[in-house]
Backbone of each chain as ProteinMPNN parsed JSONL, in Angstrom:
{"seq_chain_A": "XXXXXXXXXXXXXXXXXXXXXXXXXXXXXXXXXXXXXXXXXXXXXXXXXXXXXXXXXXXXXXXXXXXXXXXXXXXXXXXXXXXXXXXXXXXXXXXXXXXXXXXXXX", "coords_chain_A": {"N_chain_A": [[8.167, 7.715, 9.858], [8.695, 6.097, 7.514], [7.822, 3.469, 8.947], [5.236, 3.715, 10.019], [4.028, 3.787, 7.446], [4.84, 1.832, 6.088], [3.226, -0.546, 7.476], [0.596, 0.584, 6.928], [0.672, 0.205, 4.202], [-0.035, -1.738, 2.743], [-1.187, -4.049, 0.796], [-3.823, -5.787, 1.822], [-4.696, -4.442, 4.182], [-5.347, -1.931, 3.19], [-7.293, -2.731, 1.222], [-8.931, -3.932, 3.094], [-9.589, -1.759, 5.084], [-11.005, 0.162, 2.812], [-13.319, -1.45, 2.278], [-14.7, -1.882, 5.098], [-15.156, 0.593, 5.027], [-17.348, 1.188, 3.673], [-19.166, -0.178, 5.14], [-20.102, -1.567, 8.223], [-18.563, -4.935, 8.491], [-19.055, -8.433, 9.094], [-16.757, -11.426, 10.063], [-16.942, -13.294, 8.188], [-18.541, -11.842, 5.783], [-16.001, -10.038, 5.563], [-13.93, -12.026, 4.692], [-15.107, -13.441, 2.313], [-15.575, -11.319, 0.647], [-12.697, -10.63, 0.084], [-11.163, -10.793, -2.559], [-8.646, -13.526, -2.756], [-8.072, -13.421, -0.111], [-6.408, -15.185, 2.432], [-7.881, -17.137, 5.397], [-6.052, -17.033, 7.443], [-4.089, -14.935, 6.872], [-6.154, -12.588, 6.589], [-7.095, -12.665, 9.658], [-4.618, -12.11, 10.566], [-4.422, -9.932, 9.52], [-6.718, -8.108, 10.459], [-6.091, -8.164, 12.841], [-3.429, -6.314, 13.207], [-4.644, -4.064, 12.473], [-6.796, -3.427, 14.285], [-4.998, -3.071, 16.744], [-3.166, -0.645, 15.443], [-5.215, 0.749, 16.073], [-7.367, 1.223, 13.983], [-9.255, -0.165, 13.398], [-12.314, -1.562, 15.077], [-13.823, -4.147, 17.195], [-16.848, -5.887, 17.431], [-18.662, -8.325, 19.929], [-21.057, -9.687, 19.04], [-24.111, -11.124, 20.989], [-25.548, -13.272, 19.57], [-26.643, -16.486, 18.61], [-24.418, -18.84, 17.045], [-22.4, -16.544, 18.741], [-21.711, -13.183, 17.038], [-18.726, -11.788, 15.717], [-18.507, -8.883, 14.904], [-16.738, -6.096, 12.615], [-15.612, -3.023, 12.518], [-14.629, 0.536, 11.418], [-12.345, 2.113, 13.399], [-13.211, 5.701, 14.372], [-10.312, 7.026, 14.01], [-9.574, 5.151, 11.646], [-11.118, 5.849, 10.135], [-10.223, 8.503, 9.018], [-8.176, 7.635, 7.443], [-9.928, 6.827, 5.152], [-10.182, 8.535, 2.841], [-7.392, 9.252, 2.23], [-6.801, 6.441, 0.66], [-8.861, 6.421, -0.646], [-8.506, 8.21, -2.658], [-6.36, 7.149, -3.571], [-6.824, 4.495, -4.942], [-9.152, 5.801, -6.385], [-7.299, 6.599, -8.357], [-6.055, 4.25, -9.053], [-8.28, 2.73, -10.502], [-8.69, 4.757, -12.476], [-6.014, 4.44, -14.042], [-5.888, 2.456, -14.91], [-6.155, 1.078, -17.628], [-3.9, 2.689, -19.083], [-1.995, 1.301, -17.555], [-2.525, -1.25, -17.642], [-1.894, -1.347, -20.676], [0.816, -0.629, -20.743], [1.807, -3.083, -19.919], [1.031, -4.662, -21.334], [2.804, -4.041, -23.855], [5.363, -4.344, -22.646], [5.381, -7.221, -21.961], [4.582, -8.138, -24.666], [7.047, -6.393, -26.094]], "CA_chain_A": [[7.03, 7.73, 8.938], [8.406, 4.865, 6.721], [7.45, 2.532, 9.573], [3.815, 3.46, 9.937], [3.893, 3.395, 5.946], [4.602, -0.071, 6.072], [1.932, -1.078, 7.798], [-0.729, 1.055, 6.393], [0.663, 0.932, 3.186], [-0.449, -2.986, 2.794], [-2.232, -4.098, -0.053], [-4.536, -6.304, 2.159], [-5.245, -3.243, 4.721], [-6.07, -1.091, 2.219], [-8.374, -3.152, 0.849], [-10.007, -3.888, 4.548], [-10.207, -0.268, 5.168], [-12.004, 0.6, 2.026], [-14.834, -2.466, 2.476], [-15.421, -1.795, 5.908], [-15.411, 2.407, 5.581], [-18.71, 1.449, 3.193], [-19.817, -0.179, 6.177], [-19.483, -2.644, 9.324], [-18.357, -6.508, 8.396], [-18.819, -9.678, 9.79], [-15.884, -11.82, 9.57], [-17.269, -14.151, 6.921], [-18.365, -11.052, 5.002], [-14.564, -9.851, 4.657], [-13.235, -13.409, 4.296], [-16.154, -13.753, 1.184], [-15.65, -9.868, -0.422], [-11.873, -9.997, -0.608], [-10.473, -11.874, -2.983], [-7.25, -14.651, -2.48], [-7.164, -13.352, 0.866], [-6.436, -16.235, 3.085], [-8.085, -16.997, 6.888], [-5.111, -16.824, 7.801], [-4.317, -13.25, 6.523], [-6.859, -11.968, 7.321], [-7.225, -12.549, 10.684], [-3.343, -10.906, 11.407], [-4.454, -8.014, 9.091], [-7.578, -7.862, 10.827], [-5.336, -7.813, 14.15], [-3.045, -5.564, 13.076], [-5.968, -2.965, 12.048], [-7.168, -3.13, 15.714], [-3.69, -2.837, 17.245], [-2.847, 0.244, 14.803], [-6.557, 1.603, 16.421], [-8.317, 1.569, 12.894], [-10.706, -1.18, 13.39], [-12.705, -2.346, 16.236], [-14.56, -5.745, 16.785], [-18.284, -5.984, 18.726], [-18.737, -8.975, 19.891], [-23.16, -9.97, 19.374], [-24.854, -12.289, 21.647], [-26.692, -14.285, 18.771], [-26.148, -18.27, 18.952], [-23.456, -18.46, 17.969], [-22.298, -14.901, 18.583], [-21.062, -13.268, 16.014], [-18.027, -10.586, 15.245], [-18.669, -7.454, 13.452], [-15.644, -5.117, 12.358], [-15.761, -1.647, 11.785], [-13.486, 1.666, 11.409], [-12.54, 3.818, 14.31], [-12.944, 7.483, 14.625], [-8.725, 7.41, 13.444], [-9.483, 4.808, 10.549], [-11.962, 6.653, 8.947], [-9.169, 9.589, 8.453], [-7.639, 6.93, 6.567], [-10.492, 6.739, 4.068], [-9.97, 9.734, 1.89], [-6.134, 9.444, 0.916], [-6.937, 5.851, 0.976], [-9.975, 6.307, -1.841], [-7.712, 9.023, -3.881], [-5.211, 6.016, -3.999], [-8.251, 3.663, -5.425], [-9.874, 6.322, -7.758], [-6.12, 6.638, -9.43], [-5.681, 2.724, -9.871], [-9.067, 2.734, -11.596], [-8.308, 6.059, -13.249], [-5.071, 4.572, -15.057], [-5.864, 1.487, -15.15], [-6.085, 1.002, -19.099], [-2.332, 2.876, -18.907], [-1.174, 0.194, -16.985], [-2.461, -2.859, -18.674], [-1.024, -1.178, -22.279], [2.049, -0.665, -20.701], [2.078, -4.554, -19.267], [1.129, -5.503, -23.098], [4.017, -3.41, -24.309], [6.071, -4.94, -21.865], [5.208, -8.678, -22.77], [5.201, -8.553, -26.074], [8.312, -6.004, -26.752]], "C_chain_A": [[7.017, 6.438, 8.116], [7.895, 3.418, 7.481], [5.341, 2.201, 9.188], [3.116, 3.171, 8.13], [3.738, 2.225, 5.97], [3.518, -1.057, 6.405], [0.877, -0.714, 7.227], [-0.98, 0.723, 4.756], [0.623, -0.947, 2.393], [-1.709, -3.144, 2.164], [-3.974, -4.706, 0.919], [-5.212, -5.109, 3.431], [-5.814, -2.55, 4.302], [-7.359, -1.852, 1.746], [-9.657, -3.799, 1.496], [-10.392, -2.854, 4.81], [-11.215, 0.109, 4.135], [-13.366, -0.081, 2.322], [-15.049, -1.934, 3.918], [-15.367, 0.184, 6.247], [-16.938, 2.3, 4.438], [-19.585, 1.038, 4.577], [-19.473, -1.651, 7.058], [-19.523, -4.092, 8.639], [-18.552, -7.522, 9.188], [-17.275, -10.415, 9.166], [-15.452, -12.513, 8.216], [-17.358, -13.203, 5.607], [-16.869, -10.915, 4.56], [-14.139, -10.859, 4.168], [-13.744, -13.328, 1.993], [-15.318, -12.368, -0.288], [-14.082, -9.537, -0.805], [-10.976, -10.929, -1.414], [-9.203, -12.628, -3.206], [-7.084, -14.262, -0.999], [-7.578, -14.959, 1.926], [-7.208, -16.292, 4.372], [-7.005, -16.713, 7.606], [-4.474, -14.98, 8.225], [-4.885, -12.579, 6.975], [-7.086, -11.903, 8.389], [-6.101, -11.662, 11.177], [-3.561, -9.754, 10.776], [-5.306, -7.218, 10.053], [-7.146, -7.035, 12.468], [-4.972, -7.185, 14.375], [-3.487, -4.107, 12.921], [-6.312, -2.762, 13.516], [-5.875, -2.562, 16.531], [-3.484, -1.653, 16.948], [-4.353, 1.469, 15.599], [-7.34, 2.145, 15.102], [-9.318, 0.899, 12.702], [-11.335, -1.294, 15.002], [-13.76, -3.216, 16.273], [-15.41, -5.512, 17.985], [-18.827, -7.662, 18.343], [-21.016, -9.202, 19.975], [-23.398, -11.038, 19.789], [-25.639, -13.111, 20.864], [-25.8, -15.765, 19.284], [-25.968, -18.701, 17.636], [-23.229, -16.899, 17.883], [-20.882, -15.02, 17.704], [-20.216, -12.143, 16.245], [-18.349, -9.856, 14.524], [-17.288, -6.426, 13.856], [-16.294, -4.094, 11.756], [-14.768, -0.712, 11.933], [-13.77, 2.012, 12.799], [-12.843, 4.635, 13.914], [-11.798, 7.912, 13.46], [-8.852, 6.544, 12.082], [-10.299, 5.303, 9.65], [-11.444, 8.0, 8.364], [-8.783, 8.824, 7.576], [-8.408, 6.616, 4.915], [-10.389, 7.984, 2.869], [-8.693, 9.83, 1.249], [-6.445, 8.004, 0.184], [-8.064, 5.58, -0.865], [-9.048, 7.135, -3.199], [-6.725, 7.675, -4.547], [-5.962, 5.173, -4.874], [-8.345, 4.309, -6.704], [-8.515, 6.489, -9.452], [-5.597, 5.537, -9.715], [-6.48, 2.549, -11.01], [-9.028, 3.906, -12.507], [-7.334, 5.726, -14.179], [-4.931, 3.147, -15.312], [-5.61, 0.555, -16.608], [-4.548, 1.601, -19.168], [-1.538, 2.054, -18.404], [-1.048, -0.87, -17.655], [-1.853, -2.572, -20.055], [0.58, -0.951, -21.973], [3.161, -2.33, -20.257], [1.971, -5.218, -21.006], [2.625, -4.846, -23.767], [5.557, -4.207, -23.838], [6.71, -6.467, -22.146], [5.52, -8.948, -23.809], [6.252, -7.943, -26.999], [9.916, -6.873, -26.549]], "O_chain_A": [[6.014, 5.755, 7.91], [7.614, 2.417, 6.822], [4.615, 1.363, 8.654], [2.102, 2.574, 7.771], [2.682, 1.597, 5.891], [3.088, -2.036, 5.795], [0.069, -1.596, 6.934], [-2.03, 0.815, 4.119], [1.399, -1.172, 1.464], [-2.823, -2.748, 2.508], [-5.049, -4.146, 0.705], [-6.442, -5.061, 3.428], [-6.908, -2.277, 4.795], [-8.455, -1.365, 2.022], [-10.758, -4.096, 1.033], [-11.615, -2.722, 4.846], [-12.334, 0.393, 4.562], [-14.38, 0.57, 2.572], [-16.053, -1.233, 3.793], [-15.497, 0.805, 7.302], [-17.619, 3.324, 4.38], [-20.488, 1.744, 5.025], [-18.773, -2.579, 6.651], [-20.629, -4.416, 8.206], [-18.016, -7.343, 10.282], [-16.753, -10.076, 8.104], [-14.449, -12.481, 7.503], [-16.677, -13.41, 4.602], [-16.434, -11.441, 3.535], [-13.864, -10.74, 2.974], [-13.079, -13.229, 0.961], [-14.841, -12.468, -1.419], [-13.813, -8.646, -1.61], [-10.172, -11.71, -0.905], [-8.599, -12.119, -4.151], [-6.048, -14.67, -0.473], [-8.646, -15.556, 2.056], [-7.318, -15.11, 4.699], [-7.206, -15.978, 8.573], [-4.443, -14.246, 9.213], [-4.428, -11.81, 7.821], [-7.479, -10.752, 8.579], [-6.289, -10.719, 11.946], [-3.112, -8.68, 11.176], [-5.01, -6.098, 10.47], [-7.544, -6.01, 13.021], [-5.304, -6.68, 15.448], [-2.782, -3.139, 13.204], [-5.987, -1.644, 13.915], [-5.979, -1.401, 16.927], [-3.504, -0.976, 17.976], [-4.346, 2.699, 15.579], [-7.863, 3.259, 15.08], [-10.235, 1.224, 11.947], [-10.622, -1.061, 15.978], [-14.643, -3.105, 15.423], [-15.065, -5.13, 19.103], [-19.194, -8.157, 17.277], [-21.858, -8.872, 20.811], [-23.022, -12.035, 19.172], [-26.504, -13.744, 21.469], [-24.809, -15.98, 19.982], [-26.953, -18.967, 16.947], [-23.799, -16.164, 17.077], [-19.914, -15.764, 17.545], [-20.735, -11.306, 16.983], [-18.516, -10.159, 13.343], [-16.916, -6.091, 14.98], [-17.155, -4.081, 10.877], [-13.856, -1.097, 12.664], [-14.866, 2.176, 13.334], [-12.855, 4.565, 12.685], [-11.955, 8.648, 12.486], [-8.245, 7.097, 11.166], [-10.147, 5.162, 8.436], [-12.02, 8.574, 7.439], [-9.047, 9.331, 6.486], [-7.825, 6.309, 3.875], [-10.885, 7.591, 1.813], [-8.56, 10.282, 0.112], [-6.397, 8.143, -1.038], [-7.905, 4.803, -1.806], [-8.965, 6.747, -4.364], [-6.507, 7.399, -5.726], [-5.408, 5.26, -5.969], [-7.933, 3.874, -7.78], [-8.63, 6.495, -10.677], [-4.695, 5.525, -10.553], [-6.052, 2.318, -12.14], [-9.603, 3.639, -13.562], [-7.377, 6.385, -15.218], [-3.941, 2.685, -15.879], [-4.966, -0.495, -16.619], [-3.796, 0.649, -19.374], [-0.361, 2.021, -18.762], [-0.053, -1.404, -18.147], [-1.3, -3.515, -20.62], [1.442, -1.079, -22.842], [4.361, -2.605, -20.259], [2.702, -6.013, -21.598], [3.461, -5.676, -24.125], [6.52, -4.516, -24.539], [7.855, -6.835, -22.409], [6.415, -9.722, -24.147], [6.536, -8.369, -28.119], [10.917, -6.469, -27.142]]}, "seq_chain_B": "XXXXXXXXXXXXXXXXXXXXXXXXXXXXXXXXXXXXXXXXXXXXXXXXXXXXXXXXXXXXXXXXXXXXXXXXXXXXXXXXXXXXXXXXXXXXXXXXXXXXXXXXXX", "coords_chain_B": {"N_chain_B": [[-10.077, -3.168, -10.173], [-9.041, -3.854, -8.217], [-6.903, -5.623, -8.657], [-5.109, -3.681, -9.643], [-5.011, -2.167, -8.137], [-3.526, -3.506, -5.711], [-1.456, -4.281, -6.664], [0.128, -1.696, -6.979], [-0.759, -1.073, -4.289], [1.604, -1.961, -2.543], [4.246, -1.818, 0.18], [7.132, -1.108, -0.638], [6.7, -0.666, -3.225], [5.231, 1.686, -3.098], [7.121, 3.369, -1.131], [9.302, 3.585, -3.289], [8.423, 5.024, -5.053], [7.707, 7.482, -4.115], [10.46, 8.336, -3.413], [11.69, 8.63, -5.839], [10.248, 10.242, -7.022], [11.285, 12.536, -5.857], [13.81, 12.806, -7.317], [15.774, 11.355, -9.722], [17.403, 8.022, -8.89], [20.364, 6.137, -8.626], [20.465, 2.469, -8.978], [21.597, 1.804, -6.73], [21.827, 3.709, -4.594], [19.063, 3.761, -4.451], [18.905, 1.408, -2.737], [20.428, 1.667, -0.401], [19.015, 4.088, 0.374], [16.163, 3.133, 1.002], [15.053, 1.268, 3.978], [15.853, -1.832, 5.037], [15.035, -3.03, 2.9], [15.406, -5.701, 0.586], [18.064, -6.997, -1.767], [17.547, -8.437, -3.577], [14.28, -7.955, -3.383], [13.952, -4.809, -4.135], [15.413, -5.47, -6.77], [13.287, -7.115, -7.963], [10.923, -5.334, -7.471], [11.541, -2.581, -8.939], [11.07, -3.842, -11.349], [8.585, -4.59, -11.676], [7.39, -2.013, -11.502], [8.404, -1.054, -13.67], [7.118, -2.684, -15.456], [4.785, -1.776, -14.994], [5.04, 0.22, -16.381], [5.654, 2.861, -14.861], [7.95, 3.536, -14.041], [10.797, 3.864, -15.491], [14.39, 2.999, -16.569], [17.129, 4.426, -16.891], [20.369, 3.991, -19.042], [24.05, 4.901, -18.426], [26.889, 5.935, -19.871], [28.742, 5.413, -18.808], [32.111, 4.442, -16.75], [32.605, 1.248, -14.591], [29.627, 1.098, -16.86], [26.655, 2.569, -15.187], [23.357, 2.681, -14.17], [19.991, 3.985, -14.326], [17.078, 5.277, -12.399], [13.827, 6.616, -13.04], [10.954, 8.423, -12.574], [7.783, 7.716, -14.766], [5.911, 9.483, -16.675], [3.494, 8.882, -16.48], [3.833, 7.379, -13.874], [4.665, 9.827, -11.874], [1.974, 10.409, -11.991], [0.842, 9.624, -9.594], [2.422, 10.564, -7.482], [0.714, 12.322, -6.652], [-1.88, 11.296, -4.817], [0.083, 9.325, -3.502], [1.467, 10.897, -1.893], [-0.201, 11.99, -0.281], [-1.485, 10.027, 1.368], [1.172, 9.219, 2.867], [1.271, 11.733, 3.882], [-0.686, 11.391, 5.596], [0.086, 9.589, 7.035], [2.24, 10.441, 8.562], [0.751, 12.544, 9.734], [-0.92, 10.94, 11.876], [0.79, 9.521, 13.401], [1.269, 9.401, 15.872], [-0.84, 9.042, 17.111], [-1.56, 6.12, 16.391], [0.461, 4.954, 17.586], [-0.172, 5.373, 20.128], [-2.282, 3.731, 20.78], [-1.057, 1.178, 20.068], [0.229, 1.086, 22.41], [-1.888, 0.87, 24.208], [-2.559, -1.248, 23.269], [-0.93, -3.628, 24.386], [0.049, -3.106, 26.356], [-2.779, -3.579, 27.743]], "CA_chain_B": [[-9.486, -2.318, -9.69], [-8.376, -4.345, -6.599], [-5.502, -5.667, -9.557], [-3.878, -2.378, -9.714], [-4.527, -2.04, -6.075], [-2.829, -4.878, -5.348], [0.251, -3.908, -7.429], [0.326, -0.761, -6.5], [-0.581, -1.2, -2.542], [2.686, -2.247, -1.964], [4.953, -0.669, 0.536], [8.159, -0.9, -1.186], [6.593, 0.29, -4.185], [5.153, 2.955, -2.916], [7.979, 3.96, -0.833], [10.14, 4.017, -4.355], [7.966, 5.945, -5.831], [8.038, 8.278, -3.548], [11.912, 8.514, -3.657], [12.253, 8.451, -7.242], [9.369, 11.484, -7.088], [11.976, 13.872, -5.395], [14.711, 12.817, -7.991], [15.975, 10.092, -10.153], [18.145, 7.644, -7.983], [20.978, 5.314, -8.971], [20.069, 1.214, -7.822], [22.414, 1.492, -4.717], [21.1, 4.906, -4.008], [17.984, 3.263, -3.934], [18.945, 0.367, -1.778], [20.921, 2.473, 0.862], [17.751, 5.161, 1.122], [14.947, 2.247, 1.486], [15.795, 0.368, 4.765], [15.532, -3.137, 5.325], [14.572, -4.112, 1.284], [16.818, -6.709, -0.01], [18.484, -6.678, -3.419], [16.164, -9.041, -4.603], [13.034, -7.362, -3.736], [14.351, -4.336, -5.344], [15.413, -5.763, -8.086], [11.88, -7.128, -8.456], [9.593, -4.122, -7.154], [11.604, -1.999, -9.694], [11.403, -4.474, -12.81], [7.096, -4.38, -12.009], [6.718, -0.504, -11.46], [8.721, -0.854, -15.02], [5.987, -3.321, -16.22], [3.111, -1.449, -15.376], [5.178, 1.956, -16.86], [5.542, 3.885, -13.909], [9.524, 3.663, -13.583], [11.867, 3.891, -16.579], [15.34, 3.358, -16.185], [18.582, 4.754, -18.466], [21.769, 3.747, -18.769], [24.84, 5.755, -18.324], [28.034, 5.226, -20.522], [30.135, 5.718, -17.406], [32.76, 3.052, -16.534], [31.766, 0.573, -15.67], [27.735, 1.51, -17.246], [25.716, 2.81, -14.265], [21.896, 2.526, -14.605], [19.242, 6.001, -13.375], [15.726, 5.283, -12.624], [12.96, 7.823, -13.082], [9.152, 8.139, -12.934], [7.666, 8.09, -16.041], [4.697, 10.704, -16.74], [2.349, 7.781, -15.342], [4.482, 7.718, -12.691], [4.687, 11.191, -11.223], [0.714, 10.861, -11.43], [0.661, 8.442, -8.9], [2.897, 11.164, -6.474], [-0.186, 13.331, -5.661], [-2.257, 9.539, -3.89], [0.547, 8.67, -2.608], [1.704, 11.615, -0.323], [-1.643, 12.092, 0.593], [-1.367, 8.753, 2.305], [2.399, 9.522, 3.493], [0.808, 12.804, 5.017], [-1.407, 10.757, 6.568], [0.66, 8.485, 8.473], [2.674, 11.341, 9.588], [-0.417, 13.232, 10.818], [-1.52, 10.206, 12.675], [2.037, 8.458, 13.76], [1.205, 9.332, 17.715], [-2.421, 7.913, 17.595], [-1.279, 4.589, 16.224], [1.643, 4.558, 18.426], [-0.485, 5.444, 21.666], [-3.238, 2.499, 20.32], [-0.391, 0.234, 19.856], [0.589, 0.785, 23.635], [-2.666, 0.83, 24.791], [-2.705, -2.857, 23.003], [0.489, -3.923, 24.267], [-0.126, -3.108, 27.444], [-3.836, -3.78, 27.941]], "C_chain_B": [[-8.477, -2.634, -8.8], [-6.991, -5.071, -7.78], [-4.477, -5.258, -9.253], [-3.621, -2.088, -8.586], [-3.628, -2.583, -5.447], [-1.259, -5.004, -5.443], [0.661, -3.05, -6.797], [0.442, -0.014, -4.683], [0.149, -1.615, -2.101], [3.475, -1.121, -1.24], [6.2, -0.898, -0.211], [7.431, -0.49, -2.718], [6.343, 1.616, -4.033], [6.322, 3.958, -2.665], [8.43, 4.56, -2.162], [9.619, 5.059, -4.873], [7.972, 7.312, -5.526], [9.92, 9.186, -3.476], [11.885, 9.08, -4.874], [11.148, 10.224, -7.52], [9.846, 12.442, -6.694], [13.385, 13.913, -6.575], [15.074, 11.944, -8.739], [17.273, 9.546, -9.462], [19.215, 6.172, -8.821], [20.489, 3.63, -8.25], [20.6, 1.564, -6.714], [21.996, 2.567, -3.954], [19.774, 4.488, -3.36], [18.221, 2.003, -2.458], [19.638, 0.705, -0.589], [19.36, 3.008, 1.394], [16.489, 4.145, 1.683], [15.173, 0.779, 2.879], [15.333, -0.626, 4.945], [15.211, -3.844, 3.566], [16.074, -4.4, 0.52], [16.654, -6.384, -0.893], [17.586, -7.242, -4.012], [14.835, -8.528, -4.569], [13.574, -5.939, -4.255], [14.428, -4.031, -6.648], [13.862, -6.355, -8.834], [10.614, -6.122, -8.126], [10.25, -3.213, -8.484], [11.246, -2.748, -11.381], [9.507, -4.055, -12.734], [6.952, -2.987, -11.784], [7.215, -0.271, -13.081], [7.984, -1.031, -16.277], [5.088, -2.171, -16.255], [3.342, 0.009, -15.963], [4.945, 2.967, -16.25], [6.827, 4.308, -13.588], [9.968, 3.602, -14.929], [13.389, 4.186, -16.194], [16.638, 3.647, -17.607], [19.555, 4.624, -17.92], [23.086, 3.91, -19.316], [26.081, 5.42, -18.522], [29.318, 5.5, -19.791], [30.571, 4.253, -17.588], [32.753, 2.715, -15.108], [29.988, 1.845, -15.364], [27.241, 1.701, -15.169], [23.759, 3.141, -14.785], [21.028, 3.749, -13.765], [18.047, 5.011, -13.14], [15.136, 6.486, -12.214], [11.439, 7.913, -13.071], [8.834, 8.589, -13.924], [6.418, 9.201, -15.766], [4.256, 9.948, -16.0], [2.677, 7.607, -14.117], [4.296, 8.843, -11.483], [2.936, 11.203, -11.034], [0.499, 10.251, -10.059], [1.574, 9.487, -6.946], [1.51, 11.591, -5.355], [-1.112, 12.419, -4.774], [-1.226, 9.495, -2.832], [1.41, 9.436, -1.498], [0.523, 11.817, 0.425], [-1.607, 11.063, 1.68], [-0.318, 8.812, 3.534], [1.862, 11.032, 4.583], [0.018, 12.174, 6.646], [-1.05, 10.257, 7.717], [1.58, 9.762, 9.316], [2.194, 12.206, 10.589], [-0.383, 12.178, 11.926], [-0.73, 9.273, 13.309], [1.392, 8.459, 15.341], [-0.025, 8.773, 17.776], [-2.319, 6.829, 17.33], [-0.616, 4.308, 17.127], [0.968, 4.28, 19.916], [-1.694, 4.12, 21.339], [-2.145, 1.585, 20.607], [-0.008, 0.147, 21.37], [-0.696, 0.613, 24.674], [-2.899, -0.785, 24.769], [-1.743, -3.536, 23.67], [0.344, -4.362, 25.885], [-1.446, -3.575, 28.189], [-4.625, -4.853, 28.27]], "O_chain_B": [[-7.418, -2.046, -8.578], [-5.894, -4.762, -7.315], [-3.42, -5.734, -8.841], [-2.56, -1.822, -8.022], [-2.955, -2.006, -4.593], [-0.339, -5.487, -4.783], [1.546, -3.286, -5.974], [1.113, 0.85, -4.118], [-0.137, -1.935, -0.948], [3.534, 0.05, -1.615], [5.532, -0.391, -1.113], [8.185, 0.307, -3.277], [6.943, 2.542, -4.58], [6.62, 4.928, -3.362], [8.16, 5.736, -2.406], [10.314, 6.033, -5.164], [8.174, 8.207, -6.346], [10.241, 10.374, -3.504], [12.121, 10.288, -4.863], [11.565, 11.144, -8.223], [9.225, 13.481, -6.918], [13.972, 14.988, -6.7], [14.325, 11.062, -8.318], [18.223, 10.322, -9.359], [18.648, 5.335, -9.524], [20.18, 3.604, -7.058], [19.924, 1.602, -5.686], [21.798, 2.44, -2.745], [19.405, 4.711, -2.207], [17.599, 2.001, -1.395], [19.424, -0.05, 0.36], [18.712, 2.602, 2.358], [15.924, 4.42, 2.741], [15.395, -0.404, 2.621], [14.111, -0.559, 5.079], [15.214, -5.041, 3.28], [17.1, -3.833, 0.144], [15.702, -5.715, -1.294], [16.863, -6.732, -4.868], [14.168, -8.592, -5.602], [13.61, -6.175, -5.462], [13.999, -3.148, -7.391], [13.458, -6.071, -9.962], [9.481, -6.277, -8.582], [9.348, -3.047, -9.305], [11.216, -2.069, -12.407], [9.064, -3.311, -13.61], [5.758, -2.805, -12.026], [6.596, 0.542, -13.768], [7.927, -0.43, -17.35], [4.677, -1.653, -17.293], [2.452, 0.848, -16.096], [4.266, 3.905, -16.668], [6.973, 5.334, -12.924], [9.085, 3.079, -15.61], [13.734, 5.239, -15.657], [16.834, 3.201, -18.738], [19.853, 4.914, -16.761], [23.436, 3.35, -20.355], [26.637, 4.712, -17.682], [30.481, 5.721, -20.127], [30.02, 3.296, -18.133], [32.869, 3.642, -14.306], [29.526, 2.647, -14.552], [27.569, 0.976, -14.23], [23.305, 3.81, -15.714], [21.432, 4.292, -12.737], [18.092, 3.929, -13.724], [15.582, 7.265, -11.371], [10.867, 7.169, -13.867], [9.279, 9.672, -14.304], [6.139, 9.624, -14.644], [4.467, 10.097, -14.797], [1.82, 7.676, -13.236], [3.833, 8.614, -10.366], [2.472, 11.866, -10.107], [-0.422, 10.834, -9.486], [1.367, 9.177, -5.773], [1.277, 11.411, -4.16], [-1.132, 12.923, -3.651], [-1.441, 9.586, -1.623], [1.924, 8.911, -0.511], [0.412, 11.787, 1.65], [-1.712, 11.397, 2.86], [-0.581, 8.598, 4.717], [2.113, 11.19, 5.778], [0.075, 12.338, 7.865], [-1.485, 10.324, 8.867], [1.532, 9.915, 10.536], [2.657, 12.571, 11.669], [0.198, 12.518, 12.956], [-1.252, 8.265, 13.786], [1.075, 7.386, 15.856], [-0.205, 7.917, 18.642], [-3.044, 6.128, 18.036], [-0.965, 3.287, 17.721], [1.303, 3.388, 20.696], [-1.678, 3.473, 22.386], [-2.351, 1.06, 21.701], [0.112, -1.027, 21.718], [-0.505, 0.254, 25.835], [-3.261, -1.482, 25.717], [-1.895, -4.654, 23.179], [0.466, -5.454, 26.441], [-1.245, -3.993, 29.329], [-5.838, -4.704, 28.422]]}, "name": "protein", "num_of_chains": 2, "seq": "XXXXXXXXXXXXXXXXXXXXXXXXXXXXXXXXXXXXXXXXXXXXXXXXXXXXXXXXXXXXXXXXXXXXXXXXXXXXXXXXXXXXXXXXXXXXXXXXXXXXXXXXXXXXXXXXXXXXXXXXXXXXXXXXXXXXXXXXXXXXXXXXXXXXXXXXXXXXXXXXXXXXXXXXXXXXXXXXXXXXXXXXXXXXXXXXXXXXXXXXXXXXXXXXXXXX"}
């Protein structure tokens, strides 16, 4: 279990899963919407997400053709603990930062 | 939000938290049960779950001093997210695994 943890349990995954369970990405989109993540990064998260079977990439015939990412079937299970995890960062968020001031300046 | 996410979307934090959520664990306890995380990350995943006041540790007038850590209230909220997630991957270990060979091999 602590394996597949590891992987899933990746700030930059998480935060690909959530943007593309609102809805399908282009590459540029994710690059744009997540912030510090690198090209770099992103592309092996992006990889890793397909590999794991939570993403999958359609390639479109425009000029040039473009990538779009979206959830599987199996990554969209992932959206619901996935959002609970989310709604309880922003949920304690003010608890955190007073405990980071506490922290600092005790 | 993506901040706390950020902090908090770690797997060695999580993991700990998880640990420390069935009991309070001595450092080496910790660093035996969590496999592969060096002393130094460790020593720095526990000092920031301390920051953001999710870990608290006490220390025990044994010879020599031995040190506990524990989840603080803020802490323990953070259990009910993060098995949800841990359920998750255990539900879904064989569909990643059979993806991952489908990739592997494919």
């Amino acid at each position: 279990m602590t394996d597949i943890f590891r992987r899933v349990g990746d700030k930059w995954s998480m935060l690909l899963v959530i943007l593309l369970g609102a809805r399908p990405h282009r590459y540029n989109d994710l690059h744009r919407a997540v912030e510090g993540i690198s090209q770099r990064m992103l592309t092996r998260t992006l990889r890793t997400l397909e590999t794991d079977g939570l993403v999958q990439r359609a390639v479109h015939p425009t000029v040039p053709p473009s990538v779009e990412y979206s959830l599987t079937p199996l990554g969209r299970t992932l959206l619901e603990p996935l959002s609970a995890l989310a709604d309880w960062a922003v949920l304690h968020e003010a608890e955190i930062n007073e405990a980071h001031a506490r922290h600092t300046s005790g």
